[in-house]
N, C-alpha and C positions, 0 to 999 in steps of 0.2 A: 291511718288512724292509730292513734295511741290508745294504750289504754291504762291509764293511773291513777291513784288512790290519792283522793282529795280528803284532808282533816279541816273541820270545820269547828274551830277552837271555840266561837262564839257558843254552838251548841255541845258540843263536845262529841260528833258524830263525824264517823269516816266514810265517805262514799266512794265506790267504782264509776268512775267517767271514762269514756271515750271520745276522745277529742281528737278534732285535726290537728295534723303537725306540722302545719303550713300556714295559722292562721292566726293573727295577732293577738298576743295576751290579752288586750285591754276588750277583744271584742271577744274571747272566748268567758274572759270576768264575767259579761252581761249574759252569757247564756249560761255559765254556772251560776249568776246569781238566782235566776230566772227559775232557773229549776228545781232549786233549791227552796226558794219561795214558794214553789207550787206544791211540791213535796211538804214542807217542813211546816206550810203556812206562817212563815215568819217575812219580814219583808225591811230591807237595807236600806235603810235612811241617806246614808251616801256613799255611793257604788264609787267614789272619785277615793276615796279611803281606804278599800280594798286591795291587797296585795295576795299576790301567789308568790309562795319562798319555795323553793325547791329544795327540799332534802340533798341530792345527791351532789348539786351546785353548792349547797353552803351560801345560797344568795338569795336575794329577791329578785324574781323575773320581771325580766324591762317589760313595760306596755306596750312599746313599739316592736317589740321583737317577736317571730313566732316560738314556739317552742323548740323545734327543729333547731334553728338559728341559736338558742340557749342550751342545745345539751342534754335537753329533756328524752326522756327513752318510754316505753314500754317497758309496766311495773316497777317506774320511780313511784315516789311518794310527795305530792305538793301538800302545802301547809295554808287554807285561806287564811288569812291574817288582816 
């Protein structure tokens, strides 16, 4: 398990996530988004439009890759976008 700080531009809020680091961007998306909706009460019109950038990559993280696989660590900082 990882655990890094998600900024969530739309709302302009930063949250602590713990995520697997074995487990596909595109499915860890739907449960960040998930959570976030439940939390924030606000909800993603299209979850297919959503990116995670990675700060310390200087990239946007592939959907098909896991984080592990991108270079992602414990207390990076990803950016939803």
């Amino acid at each position: 398990m990882l655990l890094v700080d998600i900024q969530i531009l739309a709302i302009d809020r930063t949250f602590d996530f713990e995520l697997e680091e074995n487990t596909r961007v595109d499915v860890l998306l739907e449960d960040i988004l998930a959570l976030t909706a439940q939390k924030e009460h606000i909800l993603c019109k299209n979850p297919e439009a959503v990116y995670l950038y990675g700060m310390e990559q200087e990239a946007v993280l592939k959907r098909e890759e896991s984080l592990e696989q991108q270079g992602v660590r414990t207390g990076d900082r990803l950016i939803l976008i």
